[in-house]
C-alpha positions in Angstrom: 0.0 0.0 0.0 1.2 3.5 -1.1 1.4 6.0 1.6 -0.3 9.0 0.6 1.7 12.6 1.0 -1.1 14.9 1.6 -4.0 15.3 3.6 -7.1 13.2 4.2 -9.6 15.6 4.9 -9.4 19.5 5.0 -8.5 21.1 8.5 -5.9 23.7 9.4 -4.3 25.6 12.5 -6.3 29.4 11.9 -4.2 31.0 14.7 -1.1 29.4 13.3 -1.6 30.4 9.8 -3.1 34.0 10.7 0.6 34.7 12.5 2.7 33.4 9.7 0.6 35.2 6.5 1.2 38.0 9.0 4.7 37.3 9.2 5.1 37.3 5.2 3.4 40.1 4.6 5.7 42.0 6.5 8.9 40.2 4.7 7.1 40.3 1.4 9.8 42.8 -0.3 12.9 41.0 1.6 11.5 37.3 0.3 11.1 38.6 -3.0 14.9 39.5 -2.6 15.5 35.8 -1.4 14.1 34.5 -4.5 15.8 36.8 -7.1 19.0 35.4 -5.3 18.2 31.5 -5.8 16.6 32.5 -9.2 20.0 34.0 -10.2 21.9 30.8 -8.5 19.8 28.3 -10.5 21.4 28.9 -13.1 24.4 26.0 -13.5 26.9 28.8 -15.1 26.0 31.4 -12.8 26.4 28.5 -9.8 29.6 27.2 -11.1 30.8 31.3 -11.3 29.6 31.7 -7.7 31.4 28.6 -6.7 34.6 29.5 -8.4 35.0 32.9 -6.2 34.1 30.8 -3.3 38.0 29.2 -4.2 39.8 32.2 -4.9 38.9 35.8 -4.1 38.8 37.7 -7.2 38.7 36.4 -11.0 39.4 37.7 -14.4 36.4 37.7 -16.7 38.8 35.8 -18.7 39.8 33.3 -15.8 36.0 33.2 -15.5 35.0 32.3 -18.9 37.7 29.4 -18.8 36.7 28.2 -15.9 33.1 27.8 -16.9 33.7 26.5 -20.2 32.1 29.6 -21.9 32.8 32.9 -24.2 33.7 36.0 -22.8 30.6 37.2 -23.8 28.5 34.8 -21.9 31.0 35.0 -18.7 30.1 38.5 -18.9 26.6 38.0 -19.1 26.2 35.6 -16.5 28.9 37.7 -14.3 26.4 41.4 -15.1 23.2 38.7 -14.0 25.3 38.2 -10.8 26.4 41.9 -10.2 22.5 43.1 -10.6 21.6 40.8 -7.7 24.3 42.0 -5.1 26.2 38.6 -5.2 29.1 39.7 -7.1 31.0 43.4 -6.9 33.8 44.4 -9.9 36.9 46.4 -10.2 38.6 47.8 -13.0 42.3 47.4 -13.2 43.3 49.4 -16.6 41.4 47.3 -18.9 41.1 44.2 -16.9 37.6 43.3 -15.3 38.2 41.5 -11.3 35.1 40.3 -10.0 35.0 38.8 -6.1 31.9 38.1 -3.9 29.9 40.8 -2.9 30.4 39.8 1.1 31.1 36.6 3.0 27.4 35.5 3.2 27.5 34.3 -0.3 30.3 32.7 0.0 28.4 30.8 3.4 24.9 30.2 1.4 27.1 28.3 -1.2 29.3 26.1 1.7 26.1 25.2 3.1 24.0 24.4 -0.1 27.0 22.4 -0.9 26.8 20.2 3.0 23.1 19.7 2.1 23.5 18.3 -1.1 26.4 15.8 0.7 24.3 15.0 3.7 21.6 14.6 0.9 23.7 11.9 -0.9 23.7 10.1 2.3 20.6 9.4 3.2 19.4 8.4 -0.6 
């Protein structure tokens, strides 16, 4: 017999659900943040980019484009994608392009994504 992964009949918790739509209507701008951040992560490039300044602190568009497997052109892209959604900063160096993470919380959401998905492996 299959175990079914939803409800049975229709019955919820009003004082429970009252205080958390509360609760998300008052983070509705800073969730909508949240998301544009995993939105711009779920992409494998942009991921792999992420990951990459996770290893050394700042990379060459170049470097980056190498890395990835990709034209400059599309590093760029990817890298602009990255800057628009605060994960990412850039500095010019004559007419060299260095990007780094934008701050050490990036650099944390990717170490513990990447403990999840080994933890994850272990209990398959």
């Amino acid at each position: 017999m299959v175990e079914k992964d939803t409800c049975e009949i229709y019955c919820y918790d009003e004082e429970k659900v009252n205080r958390i739509q509360g609760l998300l209507k008052n983070e509705n701008d800073g969730l909508s943040r949240v998301v544009r951040l995993f939105k711009a992560l779920a992409d494998e490039n942009r991921s792999k980019i992420v990951f990459a300044l996770c290893q050394d602190k700042e990379l060459c568009v170049c470097d980056v484009a190498n890395i990835i497997g990709s034209s400059i052109a599309t590093a760029s892209h990817h890298l602009r994608t990255l800057r628009k959604q605060g994960l990412v900063k850039y500095r010019k160096d004559g007419k060299m392009a260095f990007y780094s993470l934008d701050d050490e919380h990036i650099k944390q959401l990717i170490s513990i994504a990447m403990t999840h998905r080994k933890e994850e492996k272990t209990h398959v």
